[in-house]
C-alpha positions as CSV (number, residue, x, y, z in Angstrom):
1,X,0.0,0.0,0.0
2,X,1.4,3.9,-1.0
3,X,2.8,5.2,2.1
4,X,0.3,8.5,2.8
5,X,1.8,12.0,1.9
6,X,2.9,14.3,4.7
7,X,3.0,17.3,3.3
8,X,5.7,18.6,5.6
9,X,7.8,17.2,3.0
10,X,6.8,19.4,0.0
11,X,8.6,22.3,2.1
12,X,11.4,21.7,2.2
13,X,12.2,19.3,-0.4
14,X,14.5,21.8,-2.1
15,X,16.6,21.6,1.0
16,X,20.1,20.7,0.1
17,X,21.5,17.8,2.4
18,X,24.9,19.0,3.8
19,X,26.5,15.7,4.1
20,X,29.1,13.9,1.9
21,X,26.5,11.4,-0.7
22,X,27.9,7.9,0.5
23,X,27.3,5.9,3.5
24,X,24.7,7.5,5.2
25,X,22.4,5.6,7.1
26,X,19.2,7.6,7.1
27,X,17.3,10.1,4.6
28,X,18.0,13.6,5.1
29,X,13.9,14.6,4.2
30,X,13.4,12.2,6.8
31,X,15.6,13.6,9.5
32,X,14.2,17.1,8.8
33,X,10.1,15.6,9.1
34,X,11.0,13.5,12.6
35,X,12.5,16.9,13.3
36,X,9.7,19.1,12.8
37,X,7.0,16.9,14.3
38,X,9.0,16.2,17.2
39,X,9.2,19.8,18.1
40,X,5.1,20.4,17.5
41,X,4.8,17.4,19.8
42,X,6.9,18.8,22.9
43,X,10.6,17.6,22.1
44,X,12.6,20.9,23.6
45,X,16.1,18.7,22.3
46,X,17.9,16.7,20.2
47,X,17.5,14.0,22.9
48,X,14.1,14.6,22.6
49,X,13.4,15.0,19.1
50,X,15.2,10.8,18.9
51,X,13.3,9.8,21.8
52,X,9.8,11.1,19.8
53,X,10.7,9.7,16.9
54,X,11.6,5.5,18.7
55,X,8.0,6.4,20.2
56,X,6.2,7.6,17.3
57,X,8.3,4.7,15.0
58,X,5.0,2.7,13.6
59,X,3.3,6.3,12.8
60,X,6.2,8.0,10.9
61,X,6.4,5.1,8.9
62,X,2.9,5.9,7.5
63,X,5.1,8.1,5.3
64,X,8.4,7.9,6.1
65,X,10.8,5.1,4.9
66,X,13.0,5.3,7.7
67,X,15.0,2.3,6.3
68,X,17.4,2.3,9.2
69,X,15.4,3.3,12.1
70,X,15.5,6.5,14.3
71,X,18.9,8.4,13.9
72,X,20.4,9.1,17.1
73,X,20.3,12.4,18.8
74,X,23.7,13.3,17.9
75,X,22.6,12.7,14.5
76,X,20.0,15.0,14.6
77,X,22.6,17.5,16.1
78,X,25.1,16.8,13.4
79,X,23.1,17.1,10.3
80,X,21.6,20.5,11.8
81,X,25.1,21.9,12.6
82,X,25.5,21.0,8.6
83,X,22.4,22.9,7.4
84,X,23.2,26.6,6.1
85,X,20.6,28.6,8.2
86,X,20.3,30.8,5.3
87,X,19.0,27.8,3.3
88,X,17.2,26.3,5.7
89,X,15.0,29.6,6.6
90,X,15.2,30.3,2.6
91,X,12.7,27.3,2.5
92,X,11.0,28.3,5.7
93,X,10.3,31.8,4.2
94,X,8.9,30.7,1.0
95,X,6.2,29.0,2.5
96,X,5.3,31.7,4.8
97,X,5.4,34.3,2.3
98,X,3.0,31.8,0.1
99,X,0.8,31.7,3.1
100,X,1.1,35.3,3.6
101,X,0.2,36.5,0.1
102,X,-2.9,34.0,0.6
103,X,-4.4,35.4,3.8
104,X,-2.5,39.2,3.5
105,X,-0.5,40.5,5.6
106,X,-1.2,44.0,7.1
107,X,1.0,44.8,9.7
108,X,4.4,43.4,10.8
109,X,6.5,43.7,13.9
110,X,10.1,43.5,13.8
111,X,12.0,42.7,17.1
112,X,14.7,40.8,18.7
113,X,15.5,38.2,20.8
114,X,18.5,36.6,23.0
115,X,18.8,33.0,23.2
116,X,20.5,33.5,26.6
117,X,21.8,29.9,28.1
118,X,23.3,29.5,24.0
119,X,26.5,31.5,24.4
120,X,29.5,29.4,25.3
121,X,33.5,30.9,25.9
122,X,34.1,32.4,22.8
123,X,31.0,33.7,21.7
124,X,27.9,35.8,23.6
125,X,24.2,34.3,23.3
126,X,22.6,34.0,20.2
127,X,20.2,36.9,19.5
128,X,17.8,37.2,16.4
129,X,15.6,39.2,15.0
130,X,12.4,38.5,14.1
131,X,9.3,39.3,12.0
132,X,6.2,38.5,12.8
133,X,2.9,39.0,11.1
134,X,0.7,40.3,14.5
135,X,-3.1,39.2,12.8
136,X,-2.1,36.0,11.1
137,X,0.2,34.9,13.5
138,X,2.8,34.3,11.0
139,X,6.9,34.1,11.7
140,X,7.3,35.6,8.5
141,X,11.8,35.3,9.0
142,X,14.4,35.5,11.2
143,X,17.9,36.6,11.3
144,X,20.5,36.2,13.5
145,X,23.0,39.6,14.7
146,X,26.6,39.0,13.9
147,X,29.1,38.7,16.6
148,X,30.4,42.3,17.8
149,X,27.1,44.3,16.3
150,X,23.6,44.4,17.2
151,X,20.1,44.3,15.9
152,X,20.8,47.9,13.7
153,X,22.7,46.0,11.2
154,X,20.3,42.4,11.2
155,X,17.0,44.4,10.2
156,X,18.0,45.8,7.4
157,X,18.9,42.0,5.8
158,X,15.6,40.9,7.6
159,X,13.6,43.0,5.8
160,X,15.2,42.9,2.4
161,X,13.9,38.9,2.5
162,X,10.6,40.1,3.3
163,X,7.5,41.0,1.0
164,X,6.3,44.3,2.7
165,X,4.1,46.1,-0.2
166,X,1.0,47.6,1.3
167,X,2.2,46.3,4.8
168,X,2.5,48.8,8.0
169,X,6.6,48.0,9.5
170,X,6.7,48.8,13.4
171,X,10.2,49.0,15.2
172,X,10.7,49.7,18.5
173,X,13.4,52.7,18.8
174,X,16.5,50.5,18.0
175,X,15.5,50.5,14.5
176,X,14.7,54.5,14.6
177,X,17.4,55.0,11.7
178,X,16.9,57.1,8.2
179,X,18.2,54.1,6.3
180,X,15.6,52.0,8.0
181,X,12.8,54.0,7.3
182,X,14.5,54.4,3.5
183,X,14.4,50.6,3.0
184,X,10.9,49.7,4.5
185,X,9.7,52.7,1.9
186,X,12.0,51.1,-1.2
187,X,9.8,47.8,-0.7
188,X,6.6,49.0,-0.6
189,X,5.8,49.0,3.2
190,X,4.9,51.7,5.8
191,X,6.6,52.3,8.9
192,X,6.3,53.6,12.6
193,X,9.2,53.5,14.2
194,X,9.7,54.3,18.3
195,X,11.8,57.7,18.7
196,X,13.8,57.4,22.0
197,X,17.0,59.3,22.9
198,X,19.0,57.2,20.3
199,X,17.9,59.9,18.0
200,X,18.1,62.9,20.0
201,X,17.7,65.8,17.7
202,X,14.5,64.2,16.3
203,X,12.6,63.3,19.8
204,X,13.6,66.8,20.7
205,X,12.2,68.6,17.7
206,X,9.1,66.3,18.0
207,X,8.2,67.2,21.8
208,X,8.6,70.7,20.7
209,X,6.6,70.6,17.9
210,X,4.1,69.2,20.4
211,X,4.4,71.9,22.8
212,X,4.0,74.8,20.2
213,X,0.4,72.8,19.3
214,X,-0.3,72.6,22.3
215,X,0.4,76.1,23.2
216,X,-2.4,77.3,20.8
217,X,-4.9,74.5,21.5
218,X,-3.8,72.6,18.1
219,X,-6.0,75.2,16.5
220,X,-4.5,75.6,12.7
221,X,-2.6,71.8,13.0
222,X,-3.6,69.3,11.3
223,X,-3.9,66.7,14.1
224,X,-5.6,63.5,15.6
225,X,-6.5,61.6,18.0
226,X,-7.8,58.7,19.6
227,X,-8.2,57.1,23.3
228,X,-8.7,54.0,25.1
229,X,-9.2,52.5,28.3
230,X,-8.5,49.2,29.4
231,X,-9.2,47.8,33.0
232,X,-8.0,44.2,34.2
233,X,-6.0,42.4,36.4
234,X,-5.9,44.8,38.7
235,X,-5.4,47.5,36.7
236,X,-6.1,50.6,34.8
237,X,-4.6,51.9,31.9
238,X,-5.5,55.2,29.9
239,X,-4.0,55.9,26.3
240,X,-3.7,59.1,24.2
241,X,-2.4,59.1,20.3
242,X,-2.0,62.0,18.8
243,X,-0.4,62.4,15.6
244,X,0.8,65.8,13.6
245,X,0.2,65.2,10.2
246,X,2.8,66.8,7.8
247,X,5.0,68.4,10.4
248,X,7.2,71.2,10.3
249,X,10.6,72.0,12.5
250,X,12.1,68.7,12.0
251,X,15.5,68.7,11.7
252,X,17.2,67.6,8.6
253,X,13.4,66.2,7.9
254,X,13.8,65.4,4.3
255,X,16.3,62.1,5.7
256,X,13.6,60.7,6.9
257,X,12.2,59.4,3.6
258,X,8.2,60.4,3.6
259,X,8.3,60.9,7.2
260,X,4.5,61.7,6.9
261,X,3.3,61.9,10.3
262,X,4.6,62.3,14.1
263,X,2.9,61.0,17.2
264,X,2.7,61.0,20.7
265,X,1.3,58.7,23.3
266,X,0.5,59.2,26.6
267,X,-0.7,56.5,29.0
268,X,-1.6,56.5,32.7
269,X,-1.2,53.3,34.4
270,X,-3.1,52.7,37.8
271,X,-2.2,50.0,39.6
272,X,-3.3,49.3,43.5
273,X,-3.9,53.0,44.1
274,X,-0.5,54.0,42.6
275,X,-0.8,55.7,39.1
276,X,2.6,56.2,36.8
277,X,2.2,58.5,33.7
278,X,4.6,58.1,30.1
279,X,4.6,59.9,27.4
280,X,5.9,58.4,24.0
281,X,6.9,59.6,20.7
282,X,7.3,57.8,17.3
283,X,7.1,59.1,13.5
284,X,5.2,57.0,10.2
285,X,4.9,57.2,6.9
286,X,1.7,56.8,6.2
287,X,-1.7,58.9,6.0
288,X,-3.7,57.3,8.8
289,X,-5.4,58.3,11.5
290,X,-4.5,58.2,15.1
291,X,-6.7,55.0,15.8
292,X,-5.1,53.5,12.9
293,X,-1.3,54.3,14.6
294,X,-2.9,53.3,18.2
295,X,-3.6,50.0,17.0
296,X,-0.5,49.2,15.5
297,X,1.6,50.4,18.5
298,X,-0.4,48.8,20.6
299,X,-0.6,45.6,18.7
300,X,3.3,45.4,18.2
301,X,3.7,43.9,21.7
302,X,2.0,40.6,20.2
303,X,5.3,39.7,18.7
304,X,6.3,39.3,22.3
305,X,3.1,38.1,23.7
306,X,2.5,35.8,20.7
307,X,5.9,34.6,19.7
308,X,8.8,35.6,22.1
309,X,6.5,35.1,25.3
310,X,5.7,31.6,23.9
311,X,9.3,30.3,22.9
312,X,10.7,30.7,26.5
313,X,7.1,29.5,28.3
314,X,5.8,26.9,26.0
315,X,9.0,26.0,24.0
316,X,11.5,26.7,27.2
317,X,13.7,28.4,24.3
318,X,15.9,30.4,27.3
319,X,16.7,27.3,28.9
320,X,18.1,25.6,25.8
321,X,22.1,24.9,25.4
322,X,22.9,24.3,22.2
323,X,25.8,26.3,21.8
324,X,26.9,25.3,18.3
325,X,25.5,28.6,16.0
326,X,24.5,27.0,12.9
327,X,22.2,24.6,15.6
328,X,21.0,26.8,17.5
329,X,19.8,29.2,14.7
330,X,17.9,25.8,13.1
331,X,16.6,24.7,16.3
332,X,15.5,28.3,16.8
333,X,13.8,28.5,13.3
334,X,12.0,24.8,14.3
335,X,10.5,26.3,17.2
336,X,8.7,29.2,15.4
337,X,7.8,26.7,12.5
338,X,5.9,25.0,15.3
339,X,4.1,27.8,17.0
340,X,3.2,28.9,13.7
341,X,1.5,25.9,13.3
342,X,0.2,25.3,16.6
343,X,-1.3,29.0,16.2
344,X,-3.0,28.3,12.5
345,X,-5.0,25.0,14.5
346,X,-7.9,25.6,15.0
347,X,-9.5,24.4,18.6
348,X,-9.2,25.5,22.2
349,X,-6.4,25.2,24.3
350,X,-2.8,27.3,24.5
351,X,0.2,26.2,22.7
352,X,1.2,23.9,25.7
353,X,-1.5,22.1,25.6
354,X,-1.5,21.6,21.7
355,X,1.9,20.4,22.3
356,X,0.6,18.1,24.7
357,X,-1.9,16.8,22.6
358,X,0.3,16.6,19.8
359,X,2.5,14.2,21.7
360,X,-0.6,12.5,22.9
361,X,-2.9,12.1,20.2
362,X,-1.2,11.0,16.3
363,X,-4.6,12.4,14.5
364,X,-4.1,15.3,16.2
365,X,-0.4,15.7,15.5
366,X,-1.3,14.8,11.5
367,X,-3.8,18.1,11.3
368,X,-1.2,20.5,12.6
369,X,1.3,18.9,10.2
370,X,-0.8,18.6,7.3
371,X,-1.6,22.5,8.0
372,X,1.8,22.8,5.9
373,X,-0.3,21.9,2.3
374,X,-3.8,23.6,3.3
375,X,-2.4,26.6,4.7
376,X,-1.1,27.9,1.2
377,X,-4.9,26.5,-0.8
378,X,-7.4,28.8,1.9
């Protein structure tokens, strides 16, 4: 009987396998598969990825040949320490963008993350940057930050992999940086990007812009604004966005390529009787309204909620020690595959406990996998 298609497979079939073409004992698509399903069904290791697949033996062999078994764990180390992680998110990518272009993609946050028990004596923790698509759920890339630079040199190559036309870009104030802002415009996106004290000159000139609108009761600017409240958990929280819509007095202005709008928000946060206050600044690109920048601020912090939030809780990525880069960036890009998948499922339940019932339950464990071919046919 035909063994039945796991579509997993179609992926990353383009995969080139790293190792020399004679005498190996198992399938490189095969390795990658027992990978990838042993991370949707709770394996946080290489050890654990082997001891899933031994388990799960009679099931991957539905559509698997597995002609020699399980590999070991140090096999499954090996062979990812040989994958390029440029080629292995290469083939990652395209299938996100495919699903992307399917559902659309209308707003993506761009941040970065340390991988903090992965550093070893001669290099610092791993740290990558990451896009994520905040309404589909999507880890649309990653890259890592070379050694001896930081996260102002690894967006720039992050976003020149991504497909940003007609999508809204928001950066916390790291990326605040003209040639940023240049190449999220040369690609088709929008931005807002977070003006802290990095950029001095500009969060100066846009507090006092504020303060001369605010001195005349924004009568003759061209202004916004939108508000919100939020109670829960103890708490209260109070927003403000106001934007300025085609500012003037900003320095050198014409650097910031269609810098179209600046914006403030204020927040007052009360909790237990004590209330803090904060105001924040940040500047976009795009014609929009205050609610429409709100929102995206606002909804930025699901890349941490949604994605970096549930690598250290639900994949216990922080805790992880493989120290070996090119490992560690395709463990790393293993974990998002599965939360992206986990995410796309539908059901109740949070991503631990699809991970439990992934490890649990084979049918269950097949839809999430088989998400891989319907994702890209919606």
């Amino acid at each position: 009987m035909a063994k039945s298609s796991l579509s997993l497979k179609a992926h990353f079939r383009k995969l080139k396998d790293p190792r020399r073409k004679h005498g190996q004992r198992h399938r490189f698509l095969d390795i990658l598969v027992v990978a990838i399903c042993g991370v949707i069904a709770g394996a946080n290791s290489w050890t654990d990825i082997a001891e899933f697949g031994r388990r799960r033996l009679c099931w991957l062999k539905r559509f698997l040949d597995l002609p020699n078994g399980i590999p070991s764990h140090d096999t499954f180390e090996r062979v990812f320490q040989l994958i390029d992680p440029r080629m292995f998110e290469a083939c990652f990518r395209q299938w996100m963008l495919a699903v992307a272009e399917t559902v659309g993609c209308t707003h993506i946050a761009i941040d970065g993350k340390t991988l903090r028990r992965s550093g070893s004596s001669d290099l610092g923790p791993l740290h990558l940057v990451s896009a994520w698509a905040t309404k589909n759920h999507l880890s649309l890339g990653q890259v890592a930050v070379e050694t001896k630079s930081n996260e102002i040199t690894a967006i720039p190559q992050l976003l020149e992999l991504l497909e940003l036309r007609g999508a809204l870009v928001t950066i916390d104030a790291i990326g605040c940086q003209k040639e940023i802002a240049a190449a999220i415009r040369n690609r088709g996106g929008h931005y807002v990007l977070t003006v802290k004290d990095n950029q001095e000159n500009l969060l100066t000139d846009i507090q006092q812009c504020f303060a001369q609108a605010a001195e005349k009761d924004f009568e003759g600017v061209d202004h916004d604004t939108y508000e919100m409240r939020e109670e829960g958990h103890g708490r209260q929280e109070y927003r403000s966005y106001t934007i300025l819509r085609n500012p003037t007095g900003i320095r050198n202005q014409a650097a910031w390529r269609d810098l179209t709008v600046i914006g403030m928000c204020y927040s007052e946060r009360t909790v237990n009787g004590q209330t803090s206050e904060e105001a924040r600044y940040f500047i976009g690109s795009k014609t929009a309204t205050a609610r429409h920048y709100g929102n995206a601020l606002r909804n930025h912090w699901r890349i941490e909620n949604s994605l970096h939030w549930q690598l250290d809780v639900s994949f216990r990525e922080d805790e992880q020690r493989t120290r070996e880069r090119n490992a560690a960036q395709n463990m790393a890009l293993l974990r998002r595959l599965g939360i992206t998948l986990l995410k796309r499922t539908p059901g109740p339940g949070s991503i631990a406990n699809k991970r439990l019932q992934a490890a649990w339950d084979t049918d269950y464990l097949q839809e999430v996998v088989h998400r891989s071919a319907s994702l890209v046919t919606l």
